[in-house]
C-alpha beads as a LAMMPS data file, in Angstrom:
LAMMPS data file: protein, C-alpha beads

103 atoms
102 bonds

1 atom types
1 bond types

-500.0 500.0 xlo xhi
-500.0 500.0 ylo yhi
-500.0 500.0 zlo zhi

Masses

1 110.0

Atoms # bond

1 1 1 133.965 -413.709 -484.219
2 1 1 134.232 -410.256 -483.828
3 1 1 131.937 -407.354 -483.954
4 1 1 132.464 -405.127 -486.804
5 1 1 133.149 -401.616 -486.365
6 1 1 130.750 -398.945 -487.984
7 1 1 131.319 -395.987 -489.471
8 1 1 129.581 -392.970 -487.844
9 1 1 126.807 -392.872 -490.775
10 1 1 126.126 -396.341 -490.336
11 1 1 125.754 -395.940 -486.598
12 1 1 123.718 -392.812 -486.936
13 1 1 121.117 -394.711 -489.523
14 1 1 121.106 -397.571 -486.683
15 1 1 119.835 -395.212 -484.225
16 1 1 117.538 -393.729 -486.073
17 1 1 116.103 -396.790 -487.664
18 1 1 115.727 -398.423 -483.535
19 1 1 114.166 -395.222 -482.643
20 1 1 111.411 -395.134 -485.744
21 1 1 110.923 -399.080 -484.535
22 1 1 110.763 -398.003 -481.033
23 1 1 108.125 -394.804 -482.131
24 1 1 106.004 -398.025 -484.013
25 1 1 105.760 -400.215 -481.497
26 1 1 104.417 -397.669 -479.035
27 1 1 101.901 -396.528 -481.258
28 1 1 100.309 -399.554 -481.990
29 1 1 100.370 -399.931 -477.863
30 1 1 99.150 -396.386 -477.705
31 1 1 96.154 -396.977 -480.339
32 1 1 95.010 -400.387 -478.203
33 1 1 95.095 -398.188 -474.951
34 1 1 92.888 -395.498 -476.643
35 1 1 90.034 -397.923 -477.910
36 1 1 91.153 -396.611 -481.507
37 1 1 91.734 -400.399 -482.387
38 1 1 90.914 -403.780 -480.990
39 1 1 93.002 -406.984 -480.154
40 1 1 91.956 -408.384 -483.381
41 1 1 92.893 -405.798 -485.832
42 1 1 96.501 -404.913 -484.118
43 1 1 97.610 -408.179 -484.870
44 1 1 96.912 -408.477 -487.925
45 1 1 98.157 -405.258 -488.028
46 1 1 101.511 -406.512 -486.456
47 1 1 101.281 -410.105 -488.815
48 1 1 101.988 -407.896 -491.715
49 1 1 104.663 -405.766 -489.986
50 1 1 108.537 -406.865 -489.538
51 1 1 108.894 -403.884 -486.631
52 1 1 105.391 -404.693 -485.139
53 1 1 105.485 -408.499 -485.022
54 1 1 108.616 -408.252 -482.208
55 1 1 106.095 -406.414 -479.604
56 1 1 105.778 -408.772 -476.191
57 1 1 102.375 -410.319 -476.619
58 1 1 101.797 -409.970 -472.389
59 1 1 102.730 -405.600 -473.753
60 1 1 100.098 -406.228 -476.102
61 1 1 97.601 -407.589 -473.876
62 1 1 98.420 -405.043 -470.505
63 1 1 97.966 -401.915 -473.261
64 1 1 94.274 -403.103 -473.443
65 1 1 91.774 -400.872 -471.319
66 1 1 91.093 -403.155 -467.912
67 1 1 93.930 -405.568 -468.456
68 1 1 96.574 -405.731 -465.853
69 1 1 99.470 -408.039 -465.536
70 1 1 98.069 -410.773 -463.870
71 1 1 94.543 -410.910 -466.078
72 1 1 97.214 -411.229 -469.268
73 1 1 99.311 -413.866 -467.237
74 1 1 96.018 -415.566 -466.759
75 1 1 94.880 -415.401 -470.286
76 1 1 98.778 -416.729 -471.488
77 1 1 99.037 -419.590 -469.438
78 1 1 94.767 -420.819 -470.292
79 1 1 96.316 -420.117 -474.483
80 1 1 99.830 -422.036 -473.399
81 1 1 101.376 -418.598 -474.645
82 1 1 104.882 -418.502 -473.019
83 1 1 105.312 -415.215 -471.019
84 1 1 108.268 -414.172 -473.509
85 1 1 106.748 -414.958 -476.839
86 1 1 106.360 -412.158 -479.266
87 1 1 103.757 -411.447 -481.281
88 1 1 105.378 -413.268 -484.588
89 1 1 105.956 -416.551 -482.277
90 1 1 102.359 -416.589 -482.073
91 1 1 100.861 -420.108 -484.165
92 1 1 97.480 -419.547 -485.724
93 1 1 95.648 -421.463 -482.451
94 1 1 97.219 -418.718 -480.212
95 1 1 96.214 -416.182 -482.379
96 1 1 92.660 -417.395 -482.626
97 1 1 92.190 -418.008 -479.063
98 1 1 93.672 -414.050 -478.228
99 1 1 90.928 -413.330 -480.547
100 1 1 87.952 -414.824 -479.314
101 1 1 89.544 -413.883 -475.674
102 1 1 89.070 -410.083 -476.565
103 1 1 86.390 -409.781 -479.164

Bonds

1 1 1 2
2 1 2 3
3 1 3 4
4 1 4 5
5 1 5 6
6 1 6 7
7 1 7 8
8 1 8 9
9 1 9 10
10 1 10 11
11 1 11 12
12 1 12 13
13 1 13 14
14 1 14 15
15 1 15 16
16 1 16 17
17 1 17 18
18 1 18 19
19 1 19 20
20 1 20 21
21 1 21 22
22 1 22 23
23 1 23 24
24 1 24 25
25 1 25 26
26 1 26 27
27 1 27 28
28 1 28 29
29 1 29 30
30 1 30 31
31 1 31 32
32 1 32 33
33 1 33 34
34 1 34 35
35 1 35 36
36 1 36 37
37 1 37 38
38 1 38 39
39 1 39 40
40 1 40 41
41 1 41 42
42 1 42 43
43 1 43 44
44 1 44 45
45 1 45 46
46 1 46 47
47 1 47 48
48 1 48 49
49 1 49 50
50 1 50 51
51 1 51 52
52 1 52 53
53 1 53 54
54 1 54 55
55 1 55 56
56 1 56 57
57 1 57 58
58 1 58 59
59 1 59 60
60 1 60 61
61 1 61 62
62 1 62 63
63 1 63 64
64 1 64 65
65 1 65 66
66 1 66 67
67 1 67 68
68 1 68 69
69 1 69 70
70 1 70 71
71 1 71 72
72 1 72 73
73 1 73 74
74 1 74 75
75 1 75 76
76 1 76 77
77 1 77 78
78 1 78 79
79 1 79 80
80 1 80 81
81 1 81 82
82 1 82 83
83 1 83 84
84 1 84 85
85 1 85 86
86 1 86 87
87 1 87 88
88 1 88 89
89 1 89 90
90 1 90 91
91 1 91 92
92 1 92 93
93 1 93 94
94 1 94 95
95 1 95 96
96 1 96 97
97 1 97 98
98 1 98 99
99 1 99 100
100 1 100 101
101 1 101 102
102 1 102 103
């Protein structure tokens, strides 16, 4: 199968539509890192959200103030949250344990 070619509008509205995404995703990281929101409320913030719900959840958890990488590998592996699950491959128990975790 072969990759279809785009026009130059089409790959201009690509761009820009990756870059918005990107803009998203950072914000949301951004707010969490800022104490403007908590665990809880980004994801269901990001459960409603096409663009949010493909953030890492171990992104997620290191833009939390005093989480690091290896407190949010910790936290993963006690959840069985595989380290390259996004927030959408999340199932309710996951969810509900990041909760409680960070409430």
């Amino acid at each position: 199968m072969t990759i279809p070619q785009l026009t130059p509008e089409q790959l201009e509205a690509a761009r820009a539509a990756a870059t918005e995404a990107r803009r998203r995703r950072a914000e949301l990281k951004g707010e969490l890192r800022a104490g403007k929101i908590g665990l809880a409320a980004a994801l269901d913030t990001a459960a409603g959200d096409d663009i949010l719900a493909h953030v890492k959840v171990v992104d997620l958890l290191k833009s939390l103030p005093r989480v690091g990488e290896k407190r949010a590998a910790q936290v993963m592996e006690r959840l069985e949250i595989a380290p390259n699950r996004r927030i959408r491959g999340l199932g309710r128990h996951q969810v509900a344990g990041l909760k409680a975790e960070f409430s």
